[in-house]
VMD Tcl script that builds the backbone (N, CA, C; Angstrom):
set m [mol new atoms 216]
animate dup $m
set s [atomselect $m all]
$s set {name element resname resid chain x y z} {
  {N N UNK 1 A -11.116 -4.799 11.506}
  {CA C UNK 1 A -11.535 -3.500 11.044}
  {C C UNK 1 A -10.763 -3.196 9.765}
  {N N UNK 2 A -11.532 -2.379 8.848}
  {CA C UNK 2 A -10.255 -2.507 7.653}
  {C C UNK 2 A -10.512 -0.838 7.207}
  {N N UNK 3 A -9.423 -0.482 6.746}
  {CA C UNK 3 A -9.480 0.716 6.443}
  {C C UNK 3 A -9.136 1.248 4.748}
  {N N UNK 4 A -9.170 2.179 4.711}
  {CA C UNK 4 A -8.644 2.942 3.639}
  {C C UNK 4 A -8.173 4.495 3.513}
  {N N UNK 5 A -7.189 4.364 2.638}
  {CA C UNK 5 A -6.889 6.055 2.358}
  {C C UNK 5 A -7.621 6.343 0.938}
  {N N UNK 6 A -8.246 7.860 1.351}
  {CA C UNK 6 A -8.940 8.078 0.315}
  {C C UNK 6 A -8.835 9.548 0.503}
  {N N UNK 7 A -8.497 10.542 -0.677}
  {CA C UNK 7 A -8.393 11.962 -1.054}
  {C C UNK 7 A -8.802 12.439 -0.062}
  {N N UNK 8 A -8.274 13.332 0.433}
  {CA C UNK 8 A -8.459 14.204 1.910}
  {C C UNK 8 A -9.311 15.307 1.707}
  {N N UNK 9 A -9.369 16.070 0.387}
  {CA C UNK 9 A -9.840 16.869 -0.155}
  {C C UNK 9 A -11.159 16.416 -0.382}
  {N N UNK 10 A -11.519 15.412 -0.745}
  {CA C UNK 10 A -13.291 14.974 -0.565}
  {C C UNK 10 A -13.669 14.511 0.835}
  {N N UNK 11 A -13.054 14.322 1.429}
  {CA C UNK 11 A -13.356 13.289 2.751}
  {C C UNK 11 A -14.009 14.807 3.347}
  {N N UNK 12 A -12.668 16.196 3.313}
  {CA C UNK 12 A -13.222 17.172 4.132}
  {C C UNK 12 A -14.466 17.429 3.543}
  {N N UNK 13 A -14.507 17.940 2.449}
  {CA C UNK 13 A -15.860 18.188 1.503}
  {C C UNK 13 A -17.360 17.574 2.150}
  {N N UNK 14 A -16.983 16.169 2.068}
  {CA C UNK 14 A -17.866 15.620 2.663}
  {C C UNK 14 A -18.532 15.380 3.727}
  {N N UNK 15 A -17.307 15.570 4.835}
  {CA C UNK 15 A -17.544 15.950 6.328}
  {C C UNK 15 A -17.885 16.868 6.335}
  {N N UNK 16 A -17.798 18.428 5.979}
  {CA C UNK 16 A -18.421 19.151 5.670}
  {C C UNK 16 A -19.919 19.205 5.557}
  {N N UNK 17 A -19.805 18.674 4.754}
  {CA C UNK 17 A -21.864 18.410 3.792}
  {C C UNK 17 A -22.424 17.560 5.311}
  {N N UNK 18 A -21.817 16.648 5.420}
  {CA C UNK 18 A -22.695 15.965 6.775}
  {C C UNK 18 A -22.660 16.256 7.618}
  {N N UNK 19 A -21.974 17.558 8.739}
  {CA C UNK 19 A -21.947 18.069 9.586}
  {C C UNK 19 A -23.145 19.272 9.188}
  {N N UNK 20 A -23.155 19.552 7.907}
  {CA C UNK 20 A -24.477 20.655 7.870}
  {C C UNK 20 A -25.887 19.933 7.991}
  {N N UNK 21 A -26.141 19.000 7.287}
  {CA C UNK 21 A -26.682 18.005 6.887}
  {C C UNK 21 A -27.444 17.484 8.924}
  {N N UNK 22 A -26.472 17.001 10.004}
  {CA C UNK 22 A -26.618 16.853 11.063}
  {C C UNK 22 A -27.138 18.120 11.805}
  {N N UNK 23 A -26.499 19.369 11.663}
  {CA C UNK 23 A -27.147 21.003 12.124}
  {C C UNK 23 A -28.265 21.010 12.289}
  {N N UNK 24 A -28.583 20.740 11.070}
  {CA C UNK 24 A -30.339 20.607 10.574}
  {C C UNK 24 A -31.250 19.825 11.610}
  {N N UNK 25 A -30.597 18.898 12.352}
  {CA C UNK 25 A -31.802 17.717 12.896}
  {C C UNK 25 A -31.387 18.528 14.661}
  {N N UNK 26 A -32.186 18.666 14.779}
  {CA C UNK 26 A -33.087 18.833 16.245}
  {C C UNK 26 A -32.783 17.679 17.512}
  {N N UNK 27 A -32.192 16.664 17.097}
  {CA C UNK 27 A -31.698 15.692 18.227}
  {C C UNK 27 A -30.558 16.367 18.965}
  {N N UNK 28 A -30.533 16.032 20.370}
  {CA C UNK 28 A -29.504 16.671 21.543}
  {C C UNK 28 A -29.127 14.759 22.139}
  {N N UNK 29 A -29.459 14.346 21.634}
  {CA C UNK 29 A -29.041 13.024 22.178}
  {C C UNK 29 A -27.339 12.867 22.303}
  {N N UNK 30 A -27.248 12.012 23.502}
  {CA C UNK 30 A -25.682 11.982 23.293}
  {C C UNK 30 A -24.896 11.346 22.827}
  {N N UNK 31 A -25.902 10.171 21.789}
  {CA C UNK 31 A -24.964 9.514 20.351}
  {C C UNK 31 A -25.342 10.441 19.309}
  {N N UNK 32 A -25.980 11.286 19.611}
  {CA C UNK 32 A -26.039 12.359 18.128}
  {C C UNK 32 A -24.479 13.972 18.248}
  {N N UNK 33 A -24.326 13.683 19.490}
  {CA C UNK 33 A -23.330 14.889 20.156}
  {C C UNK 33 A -21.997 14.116 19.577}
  {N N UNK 34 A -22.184 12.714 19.937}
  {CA C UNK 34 A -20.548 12.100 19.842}
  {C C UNK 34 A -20.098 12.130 18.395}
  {N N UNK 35 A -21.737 11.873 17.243}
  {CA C UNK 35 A -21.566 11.837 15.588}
  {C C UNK 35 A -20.705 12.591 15.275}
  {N N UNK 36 A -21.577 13.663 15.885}
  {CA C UNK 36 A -21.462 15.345 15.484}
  {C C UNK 36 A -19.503 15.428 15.687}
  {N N UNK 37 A -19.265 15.167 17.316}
  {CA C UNK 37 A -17.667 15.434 17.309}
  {C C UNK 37 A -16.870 14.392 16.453}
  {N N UNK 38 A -17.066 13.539 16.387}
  {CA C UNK 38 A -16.205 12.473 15.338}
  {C C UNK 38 A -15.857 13.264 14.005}
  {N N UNK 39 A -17.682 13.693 13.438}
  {CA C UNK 39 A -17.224 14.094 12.014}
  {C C UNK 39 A -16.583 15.093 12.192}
  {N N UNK 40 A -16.615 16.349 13.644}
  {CA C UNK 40 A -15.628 17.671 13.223}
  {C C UNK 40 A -14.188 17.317 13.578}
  {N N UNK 41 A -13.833 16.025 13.998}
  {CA C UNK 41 A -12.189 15.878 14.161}
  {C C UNK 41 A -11.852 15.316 12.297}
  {N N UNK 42 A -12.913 14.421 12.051}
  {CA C UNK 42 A -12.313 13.754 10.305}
  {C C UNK 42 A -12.406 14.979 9.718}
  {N N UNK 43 A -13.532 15.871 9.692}
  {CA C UNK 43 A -12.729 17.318 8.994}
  {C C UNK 43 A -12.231 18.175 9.334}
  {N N UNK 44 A -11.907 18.098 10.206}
  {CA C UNK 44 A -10.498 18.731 10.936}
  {C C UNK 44 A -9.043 18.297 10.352}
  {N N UNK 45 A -9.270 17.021 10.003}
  {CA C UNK 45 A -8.151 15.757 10.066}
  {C C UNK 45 A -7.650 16.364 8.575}
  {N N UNK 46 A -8.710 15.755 7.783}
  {CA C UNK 46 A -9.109 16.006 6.266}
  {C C UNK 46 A -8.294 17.127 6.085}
  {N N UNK 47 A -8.584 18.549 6.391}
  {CA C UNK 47 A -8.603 19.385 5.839}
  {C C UNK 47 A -7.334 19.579 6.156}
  {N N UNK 48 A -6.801 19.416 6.911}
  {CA C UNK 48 A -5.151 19.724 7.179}
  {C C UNK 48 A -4.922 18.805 6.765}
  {N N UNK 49 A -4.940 17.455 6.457}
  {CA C UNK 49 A -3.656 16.748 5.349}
  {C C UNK 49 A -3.998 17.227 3.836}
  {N N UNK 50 A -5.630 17.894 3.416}
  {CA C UNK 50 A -5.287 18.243 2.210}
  {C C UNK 50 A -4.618 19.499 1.963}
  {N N UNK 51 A -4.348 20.416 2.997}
  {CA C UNK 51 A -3.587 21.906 3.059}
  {C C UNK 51 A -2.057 21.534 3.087}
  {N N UNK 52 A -1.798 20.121 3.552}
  {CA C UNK 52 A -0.455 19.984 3.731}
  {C C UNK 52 A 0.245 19.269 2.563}
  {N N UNK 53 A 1.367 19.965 2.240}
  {CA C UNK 53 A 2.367 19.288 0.966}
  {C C UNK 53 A 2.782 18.428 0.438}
  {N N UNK 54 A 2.359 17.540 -0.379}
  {CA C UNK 54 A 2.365 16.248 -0.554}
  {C C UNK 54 A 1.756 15.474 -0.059}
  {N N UNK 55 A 0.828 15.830 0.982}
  {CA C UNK 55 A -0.185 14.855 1.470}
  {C C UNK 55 A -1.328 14.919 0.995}
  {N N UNK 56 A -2.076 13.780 0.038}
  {CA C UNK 56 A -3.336 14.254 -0.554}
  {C C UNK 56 A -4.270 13.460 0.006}
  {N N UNK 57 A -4.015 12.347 0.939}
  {CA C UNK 57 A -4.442 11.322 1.268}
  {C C UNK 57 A -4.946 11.010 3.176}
  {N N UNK 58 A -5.723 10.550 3.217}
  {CA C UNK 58 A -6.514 10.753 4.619}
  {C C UNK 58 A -6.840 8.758 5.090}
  {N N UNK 59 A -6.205 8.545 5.827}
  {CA C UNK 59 A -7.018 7.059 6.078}
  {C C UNK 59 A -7.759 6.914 6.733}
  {N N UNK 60 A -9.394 6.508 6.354}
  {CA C UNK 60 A -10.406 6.015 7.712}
  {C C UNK 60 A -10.728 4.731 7.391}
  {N N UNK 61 A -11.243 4.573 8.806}
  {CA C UNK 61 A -12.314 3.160 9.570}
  {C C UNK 61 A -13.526 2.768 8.211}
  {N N UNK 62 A -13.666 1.708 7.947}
  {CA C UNK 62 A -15.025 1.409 7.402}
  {C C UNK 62 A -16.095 2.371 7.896}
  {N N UNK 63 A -15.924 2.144 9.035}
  {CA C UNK 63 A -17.078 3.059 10.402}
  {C C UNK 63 A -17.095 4.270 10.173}
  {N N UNK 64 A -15.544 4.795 10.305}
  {CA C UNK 64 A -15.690 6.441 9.751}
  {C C UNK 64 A -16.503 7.056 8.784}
  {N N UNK 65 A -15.908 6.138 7.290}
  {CA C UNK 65 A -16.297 6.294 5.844}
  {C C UNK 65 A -17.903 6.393 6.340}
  {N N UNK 66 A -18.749 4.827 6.956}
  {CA C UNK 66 A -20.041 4.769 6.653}
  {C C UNK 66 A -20.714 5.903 7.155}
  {N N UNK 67 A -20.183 6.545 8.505}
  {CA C UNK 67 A -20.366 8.082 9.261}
  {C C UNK 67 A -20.549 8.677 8.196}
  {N N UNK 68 A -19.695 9.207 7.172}
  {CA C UNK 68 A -19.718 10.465 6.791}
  {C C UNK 68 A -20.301 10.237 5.839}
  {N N UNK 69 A -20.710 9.097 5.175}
  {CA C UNK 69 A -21.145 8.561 3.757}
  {C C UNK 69 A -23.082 8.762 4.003}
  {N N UNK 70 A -23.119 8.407 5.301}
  {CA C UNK 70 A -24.215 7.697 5.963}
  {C C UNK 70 A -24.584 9.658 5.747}
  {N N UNK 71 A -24.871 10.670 6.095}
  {CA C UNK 71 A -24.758 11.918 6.365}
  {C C UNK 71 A -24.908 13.049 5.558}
  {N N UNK 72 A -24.441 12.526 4.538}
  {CA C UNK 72 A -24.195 13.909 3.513}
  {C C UNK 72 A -25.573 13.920 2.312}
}
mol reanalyze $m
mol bondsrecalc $m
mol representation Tube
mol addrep $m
């Protein structure tokens, strides 16, 4: 699995956009429930290391990234 750190401040942004982006769709399925909680912990995650001091930086999963990339 390989990862990366990448600006916390876009990651939330972006989790953001794809959690609205997901609102929108009408599926109750329960791989659409689990999407849904993944992306609100990465912007959860996100947004408190970019609020926090000296931390500008967030590391995710390939998997994560393609989640939130996949979304917005």
């Amino acid at each position: 699995m390989s990862y990366a750190a990448i600006d916390a401040a876009r990651v939330a942004k972006a989790a953001k956009s794809a959690l609205q982006t997901l609102a929108t769709v009408k599926e109750q399925s329960e791989a659409h429930q689990r999407k849904t909680l993944m992306i609100e912990r990465i912007e959860a995650l996100a947004t408190a290391a970019a609020e926090t001091k000296d931390c500008n930086a967030i590391t995710l999963t390939s998997e994560e990234f393609w989640m939130i990339s996949k979304n917005w």
